[in-house]
C-alpha positions in Angstrom: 41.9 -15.0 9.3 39.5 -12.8 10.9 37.1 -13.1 13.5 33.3 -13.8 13.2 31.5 -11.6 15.8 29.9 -13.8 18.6 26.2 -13.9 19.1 26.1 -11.2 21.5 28.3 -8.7 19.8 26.1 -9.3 16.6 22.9 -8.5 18.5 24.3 -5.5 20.4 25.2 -4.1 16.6 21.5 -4.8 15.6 19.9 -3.2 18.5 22.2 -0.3 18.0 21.2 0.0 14.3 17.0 0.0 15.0 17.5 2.3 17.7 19.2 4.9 15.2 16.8 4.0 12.7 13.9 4.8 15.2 15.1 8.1 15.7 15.8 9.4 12.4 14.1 12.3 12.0 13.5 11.5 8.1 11.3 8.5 9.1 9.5 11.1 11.8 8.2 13.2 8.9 7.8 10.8 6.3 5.5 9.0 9.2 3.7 12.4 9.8 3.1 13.5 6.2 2.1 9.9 5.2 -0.4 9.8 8.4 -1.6 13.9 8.5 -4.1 13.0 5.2 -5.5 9.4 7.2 -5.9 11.3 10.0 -7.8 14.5 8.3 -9.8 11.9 6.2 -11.5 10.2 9.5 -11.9 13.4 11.1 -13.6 14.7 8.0 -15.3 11.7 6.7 -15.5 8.9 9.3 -13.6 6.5 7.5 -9.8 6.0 7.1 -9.9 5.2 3.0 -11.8 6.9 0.3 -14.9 4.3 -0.3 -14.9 5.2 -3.8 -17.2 1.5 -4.5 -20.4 3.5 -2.6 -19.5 6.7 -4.4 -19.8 5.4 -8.0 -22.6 3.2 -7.2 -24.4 3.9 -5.0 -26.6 1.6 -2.1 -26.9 -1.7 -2.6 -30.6 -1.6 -2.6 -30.8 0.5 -5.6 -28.1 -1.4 -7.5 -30.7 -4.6 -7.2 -33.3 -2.5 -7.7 -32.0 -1.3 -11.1 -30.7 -4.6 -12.4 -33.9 -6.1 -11.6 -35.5 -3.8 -14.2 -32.9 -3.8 -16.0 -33.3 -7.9 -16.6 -37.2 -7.6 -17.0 -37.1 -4.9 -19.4 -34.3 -7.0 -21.4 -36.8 -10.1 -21.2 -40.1 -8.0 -22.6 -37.8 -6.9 -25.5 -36.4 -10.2 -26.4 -39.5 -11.6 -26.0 -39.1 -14.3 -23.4 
């Protein structure tokens, strides 16, 4: 039969295992070269994502503004 490993010897074996996980030095510059680009982006830009929304469309201002003519127009055509 063998033994199960106690409570505490199965925590010490966790602990041990995120403490070499934290300093694997794979994660360190996967971390860097996923963050470098967020990091350049606000620096550059303000903002931390591409707002790609405001880039293809616009204000929203203008977006009513144009869809209001846009259904008036439509109603003088159609006659209503």
């Amino acid at each position: 039969m063998s033994e199960e490993a106690g409570p505490d010897e199965s925590m010490e074996e966790e602990e041990l295992a995120d403490e070499e996980r934290s300093t694997s030095p794979a994660c360190d510059l996967r971390s860097w070269l996923a963050g470098a680009p967020l990091l350049w982006r606000q620096s550059s830009y303000g903002a931390w994502l591409p707002n790609t929304l405001a880039a293809k469309t616009g204000n929203f201002a203008q977006q009513l503004q144009g869809g209001s003519d846009y259904v008036r127009k439509y109603a003088q055509h159609a006659g209503a």
